[in-house]
PATOR-182993 format. One record per residue: residue number from 1; residue in three letters; x, y, z of N, C-alpha, C in turn. Coordinates in steps of 0.2 Angstrom, whole numbers, plus 5000, padded with zeros to 4 digits. Atoms other than C-alpha are relative to their C-alpha. Layout:
BEGIN
num, residu, n_xx, n_yy, n_zz, ca_xx, ca_yy, ca_zz, c_xx, c_yy, c_zz
NUM, ala, X, Y, Z, X, Y, Z, X, Y, Z
...
This chain:
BEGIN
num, residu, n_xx, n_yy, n_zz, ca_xx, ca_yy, ca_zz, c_xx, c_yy, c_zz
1, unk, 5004, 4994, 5000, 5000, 5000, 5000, 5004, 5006, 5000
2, unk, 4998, 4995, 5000, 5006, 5015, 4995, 4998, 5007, 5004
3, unk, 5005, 4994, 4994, 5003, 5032, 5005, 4996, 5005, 4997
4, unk, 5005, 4998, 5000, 4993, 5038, 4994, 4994, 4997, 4997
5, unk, 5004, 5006, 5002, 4983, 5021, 4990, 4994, 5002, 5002
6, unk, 5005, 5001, 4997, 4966, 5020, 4993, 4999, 4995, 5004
7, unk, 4999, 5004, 4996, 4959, 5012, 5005, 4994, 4996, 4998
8, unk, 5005, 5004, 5001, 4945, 4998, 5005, 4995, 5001, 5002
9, unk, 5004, 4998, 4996, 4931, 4996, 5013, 5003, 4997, 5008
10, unk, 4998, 5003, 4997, 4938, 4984, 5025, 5004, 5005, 5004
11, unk, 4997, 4995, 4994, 4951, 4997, 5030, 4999, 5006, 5002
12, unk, 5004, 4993, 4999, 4940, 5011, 5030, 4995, 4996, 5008
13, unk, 5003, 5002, 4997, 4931, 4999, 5043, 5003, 4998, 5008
14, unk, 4992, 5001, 4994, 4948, 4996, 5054, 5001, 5008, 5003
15, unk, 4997, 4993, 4996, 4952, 5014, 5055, 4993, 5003, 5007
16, unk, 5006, 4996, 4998, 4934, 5018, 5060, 4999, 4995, 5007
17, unk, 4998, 5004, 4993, 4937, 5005, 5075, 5004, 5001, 5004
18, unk, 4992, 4996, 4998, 4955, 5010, 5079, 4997, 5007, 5006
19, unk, 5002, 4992, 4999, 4947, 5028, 5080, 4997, 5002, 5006
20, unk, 5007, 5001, 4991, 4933, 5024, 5094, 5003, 4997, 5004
21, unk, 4997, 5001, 4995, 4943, 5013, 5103, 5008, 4997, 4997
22, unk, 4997, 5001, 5004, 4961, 5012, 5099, 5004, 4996, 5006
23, unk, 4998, 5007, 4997, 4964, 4997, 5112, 4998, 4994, 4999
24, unk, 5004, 5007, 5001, 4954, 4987, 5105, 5006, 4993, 5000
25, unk, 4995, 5006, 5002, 4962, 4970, 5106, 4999, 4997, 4993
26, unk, 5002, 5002, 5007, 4965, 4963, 5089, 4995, 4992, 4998
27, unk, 5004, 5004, 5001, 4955, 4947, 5089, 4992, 5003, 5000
28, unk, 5007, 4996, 5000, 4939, 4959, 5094, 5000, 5005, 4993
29, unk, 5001, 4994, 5004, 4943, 4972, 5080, 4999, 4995, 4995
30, unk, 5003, 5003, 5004, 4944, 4956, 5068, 4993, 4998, 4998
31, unk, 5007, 5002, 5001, 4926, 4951, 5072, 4998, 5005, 4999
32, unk, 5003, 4992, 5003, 4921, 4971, 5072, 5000, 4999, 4991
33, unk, 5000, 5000, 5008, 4925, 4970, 5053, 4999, 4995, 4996
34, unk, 5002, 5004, 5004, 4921, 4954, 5050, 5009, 4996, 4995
35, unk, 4991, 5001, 5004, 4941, 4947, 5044, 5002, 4996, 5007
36, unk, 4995, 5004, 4995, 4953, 4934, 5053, 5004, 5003, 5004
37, unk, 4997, 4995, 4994, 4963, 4941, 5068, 5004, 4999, 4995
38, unk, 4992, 4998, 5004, 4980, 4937, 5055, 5000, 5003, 4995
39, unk, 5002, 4994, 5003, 4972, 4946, 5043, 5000, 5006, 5003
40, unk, 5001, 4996, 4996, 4967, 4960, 5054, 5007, 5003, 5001
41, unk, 4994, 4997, 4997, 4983, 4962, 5062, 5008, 5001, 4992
42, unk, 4996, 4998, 5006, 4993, 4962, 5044, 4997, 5006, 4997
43, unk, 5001, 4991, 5003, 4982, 4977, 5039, 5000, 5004, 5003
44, unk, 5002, 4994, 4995, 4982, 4986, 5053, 5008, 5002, 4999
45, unk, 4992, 4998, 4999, 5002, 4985, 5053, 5003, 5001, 4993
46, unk, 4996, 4997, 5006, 5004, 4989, 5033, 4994, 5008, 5000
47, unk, 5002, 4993, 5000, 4990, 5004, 5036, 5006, 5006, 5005
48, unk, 4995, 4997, 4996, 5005, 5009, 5051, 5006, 5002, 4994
49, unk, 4996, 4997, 5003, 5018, 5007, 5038, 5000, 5003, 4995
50, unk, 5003, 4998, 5005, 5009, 5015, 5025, 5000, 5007, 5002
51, unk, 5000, 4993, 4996, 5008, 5030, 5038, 4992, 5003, 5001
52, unk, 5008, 4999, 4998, 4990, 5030, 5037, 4998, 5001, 5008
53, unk, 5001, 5002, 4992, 4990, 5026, 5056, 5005, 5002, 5002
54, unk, 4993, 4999, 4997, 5002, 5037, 5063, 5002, 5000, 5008
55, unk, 4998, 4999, 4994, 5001, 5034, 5081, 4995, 4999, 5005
56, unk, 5005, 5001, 4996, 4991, 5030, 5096, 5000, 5005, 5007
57, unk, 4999, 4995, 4996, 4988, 5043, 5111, 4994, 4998, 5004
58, unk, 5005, 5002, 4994, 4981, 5043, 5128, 5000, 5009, 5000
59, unk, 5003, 4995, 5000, 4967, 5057, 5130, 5002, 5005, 5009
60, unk, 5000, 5000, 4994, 4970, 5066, 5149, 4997, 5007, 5002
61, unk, 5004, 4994, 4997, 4956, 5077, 5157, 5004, 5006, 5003
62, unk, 4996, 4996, 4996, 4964, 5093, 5160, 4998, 5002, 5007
63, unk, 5004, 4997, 4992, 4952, 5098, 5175, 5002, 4996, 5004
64, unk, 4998, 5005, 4993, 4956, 5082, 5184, 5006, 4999, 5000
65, unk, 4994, 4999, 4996, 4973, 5085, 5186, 5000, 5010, 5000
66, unk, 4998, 4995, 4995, 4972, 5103, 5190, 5001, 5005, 4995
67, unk, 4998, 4995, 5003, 4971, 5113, 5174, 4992, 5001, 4997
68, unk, 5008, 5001, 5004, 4950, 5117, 5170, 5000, 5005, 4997
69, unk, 5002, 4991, 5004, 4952, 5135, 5162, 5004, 4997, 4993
70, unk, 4996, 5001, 5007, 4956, 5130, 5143, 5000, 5009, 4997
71, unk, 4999, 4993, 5005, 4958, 5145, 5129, 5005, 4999, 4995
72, unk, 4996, 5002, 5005, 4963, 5146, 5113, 5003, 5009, 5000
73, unk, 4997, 4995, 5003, 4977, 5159, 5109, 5001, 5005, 4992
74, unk, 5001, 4996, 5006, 4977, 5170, 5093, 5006, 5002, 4999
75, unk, 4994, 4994, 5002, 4996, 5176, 5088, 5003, 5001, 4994
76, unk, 5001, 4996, 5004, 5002, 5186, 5078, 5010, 4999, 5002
77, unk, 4993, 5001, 5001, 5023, 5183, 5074, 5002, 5007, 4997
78, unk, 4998, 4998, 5003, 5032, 5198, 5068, 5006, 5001, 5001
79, unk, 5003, 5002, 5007, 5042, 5198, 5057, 4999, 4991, 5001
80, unk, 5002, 5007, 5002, 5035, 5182, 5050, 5006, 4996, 4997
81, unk, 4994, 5001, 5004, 5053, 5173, 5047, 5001, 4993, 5003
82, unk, 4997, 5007, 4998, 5059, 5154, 5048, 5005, 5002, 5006
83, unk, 4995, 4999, 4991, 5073, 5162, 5063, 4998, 5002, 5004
84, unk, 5005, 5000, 4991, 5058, 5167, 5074, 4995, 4996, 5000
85, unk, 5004, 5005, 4999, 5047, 5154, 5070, 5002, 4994, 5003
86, unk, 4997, 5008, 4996, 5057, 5139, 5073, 5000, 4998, 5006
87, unk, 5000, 4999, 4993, 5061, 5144, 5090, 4993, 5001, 5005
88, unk, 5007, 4999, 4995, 5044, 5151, 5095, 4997, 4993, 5001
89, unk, 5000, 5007, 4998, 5039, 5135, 5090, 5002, 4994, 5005
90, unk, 4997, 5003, 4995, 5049, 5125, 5101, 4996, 5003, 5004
91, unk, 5000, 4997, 4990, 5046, 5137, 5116, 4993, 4997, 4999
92, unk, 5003, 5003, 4997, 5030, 5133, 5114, 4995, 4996, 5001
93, unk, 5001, 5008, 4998, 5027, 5115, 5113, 5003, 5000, 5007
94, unk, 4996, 5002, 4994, 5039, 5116, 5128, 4998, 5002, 5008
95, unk, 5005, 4997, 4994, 5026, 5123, 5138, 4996, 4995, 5001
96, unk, 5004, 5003, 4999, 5017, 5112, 5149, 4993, 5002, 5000
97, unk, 5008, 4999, 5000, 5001, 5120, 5147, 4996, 4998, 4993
98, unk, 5002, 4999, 5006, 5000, 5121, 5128, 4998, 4991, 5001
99, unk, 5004, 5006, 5001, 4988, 5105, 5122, 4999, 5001, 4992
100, unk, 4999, 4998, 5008, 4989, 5111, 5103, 5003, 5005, 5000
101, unk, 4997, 4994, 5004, 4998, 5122, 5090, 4999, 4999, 4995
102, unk, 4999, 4999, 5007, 4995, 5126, 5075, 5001, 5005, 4996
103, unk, 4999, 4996, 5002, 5002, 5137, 5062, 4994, 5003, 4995
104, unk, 5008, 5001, 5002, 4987, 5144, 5053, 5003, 5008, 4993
105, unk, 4999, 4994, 5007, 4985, 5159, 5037, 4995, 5004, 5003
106, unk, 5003, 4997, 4999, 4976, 5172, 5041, 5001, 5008, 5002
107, unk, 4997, 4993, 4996, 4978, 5189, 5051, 5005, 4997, 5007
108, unk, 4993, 5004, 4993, 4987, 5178, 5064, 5002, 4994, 4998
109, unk, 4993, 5007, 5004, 5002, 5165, 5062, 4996, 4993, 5003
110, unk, 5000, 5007, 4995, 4998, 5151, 5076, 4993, 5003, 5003
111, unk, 5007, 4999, 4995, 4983, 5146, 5087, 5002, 4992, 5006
112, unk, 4997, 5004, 4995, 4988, 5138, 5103, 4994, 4999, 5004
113, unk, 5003, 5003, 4994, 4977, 5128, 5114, 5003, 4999, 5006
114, unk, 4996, 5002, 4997, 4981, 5128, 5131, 4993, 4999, 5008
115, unk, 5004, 5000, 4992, 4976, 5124, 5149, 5002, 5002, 5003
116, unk, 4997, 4997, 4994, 4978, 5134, 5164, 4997, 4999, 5007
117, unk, 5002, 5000, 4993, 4977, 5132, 5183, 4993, 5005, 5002
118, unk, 5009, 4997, 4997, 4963, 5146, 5185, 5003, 5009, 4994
119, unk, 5000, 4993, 5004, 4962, 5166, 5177, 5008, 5002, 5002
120, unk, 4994, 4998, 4998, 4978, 5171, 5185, 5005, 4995, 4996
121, unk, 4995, 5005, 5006, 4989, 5157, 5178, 4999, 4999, 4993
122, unk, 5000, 4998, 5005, 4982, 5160, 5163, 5002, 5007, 4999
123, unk, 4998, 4994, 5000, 4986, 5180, 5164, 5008, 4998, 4999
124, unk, 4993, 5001, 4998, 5003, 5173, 5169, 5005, 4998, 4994
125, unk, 5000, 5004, 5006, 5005, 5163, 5153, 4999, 5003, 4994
126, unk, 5001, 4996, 5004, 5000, 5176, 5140, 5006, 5007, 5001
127, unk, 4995, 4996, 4998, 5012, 5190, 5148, 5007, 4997, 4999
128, unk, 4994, 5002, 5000, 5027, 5179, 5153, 5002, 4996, 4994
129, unk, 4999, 5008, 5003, 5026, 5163, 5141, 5000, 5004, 4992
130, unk, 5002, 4998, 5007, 5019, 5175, 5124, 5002, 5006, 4998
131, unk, 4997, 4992, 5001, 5019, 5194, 5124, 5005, 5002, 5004
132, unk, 4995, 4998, 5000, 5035, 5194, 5132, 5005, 4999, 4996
133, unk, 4997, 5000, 5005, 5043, 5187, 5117, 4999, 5006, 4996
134, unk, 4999, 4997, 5005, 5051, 5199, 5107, 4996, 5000, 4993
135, unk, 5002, 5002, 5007, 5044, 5191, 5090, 4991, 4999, 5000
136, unk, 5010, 4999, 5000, 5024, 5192, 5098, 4999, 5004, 4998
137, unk, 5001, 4994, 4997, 5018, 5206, 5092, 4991, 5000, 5001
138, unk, 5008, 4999, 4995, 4999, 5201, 5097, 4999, 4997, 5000
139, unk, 5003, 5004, 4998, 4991, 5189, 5107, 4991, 5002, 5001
140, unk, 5006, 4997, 4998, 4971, 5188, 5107, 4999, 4993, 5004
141, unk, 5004, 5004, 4998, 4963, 5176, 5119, 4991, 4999, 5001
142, unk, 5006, 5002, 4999, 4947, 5165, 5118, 4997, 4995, 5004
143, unk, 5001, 5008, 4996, 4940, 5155, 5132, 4998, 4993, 4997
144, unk, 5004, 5008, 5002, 4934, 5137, 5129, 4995, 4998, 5007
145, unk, 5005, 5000, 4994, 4918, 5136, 5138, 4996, 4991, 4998
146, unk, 5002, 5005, 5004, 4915, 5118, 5128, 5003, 4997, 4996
147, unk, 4998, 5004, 5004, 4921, 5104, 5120, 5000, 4996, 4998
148, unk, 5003, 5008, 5004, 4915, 5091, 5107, 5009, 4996, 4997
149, unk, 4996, 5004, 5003, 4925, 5077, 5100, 4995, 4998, 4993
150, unk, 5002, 5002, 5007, 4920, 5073, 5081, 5001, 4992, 4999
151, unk, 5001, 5007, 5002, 4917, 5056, 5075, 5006, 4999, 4997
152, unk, 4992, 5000, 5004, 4933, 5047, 5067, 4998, 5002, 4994
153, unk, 4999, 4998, 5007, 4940, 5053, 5052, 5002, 4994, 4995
154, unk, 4998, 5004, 5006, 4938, 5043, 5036, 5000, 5003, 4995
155, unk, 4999, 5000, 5005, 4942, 5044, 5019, 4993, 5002, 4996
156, unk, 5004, 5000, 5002, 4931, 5052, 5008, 4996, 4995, 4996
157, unk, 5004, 5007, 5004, 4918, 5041, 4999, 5001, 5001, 4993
């Protein structure tokens, strides 16, 4: 399978299992789709190599350890150049609060997800961690007063 191969229905039926539960043990996910668990377990490991399936991850309520105030950040980079980007970047993956980053088009560069301990460590976090960089030159904040999860992503039809 190539990485821009299509997919079947079979493994349109595996990701969409994957995606709901992605501990599924592989003898349940072969019956989920109807296929033999050595089948099963050879598609699921050429969709990995394929890159289709790039990875597994553990979700972790930020309220219940101790951070319930989400907000998404709005910045604004000036100038716009690979020798301030690169770095911002790091810095601020390397913040435990950030939960996403994206670089984005628009009137702003990035859009940073983060969680904060309460209003205060959020202030604290925008001052110290953002518009004290030199290369900010504006941060907008939006709380997160809610959040859905979307259903898994599959391949168009």
């Amino acid at each position: 399978m190539s990485r821009n191969a299509e997919l079947d229905s079979v493994d349109v039926r595996i990701l969409a299992a994957l995606q709901n539960d992605s501990r599924i043990p592989n003898k349940d996910l072969a019956r989920a789709v109807g296929i033999a668990p050595s089948t099963c377990l050879d598609r699921v490991n050429r969709l990995r190599e394929a890159g289709v399936i790039v990875g597994y991850s553990v979700r972790v309520d930020a309220e219940k350890i101790g951070r319930p105030l989400q907000a998404l950040l709005y910045i604004r980079v000036q100038p716009h150049r690979r020798p301030l980007v690169d770095p911002f970047v790091q810095h601020v993956l390397a913040l435990p609060e950030t939960l996403e980053l994206y670089h984005v088009s628009g009137p702003d560069d990035f859009l940073v997800h983060v969680a904060a301990e309460n209003p205060h460590d959020l202030q604290r976090l925008v001052l110290d961690e953002f518009t004290d960089r030199p290369e900010v030159a504006l941060v907008h904040t939006n709380l997160v007063f809610e959040r859905w999860d979307a259903g898994p992503l599959l391949p168009p039809e």
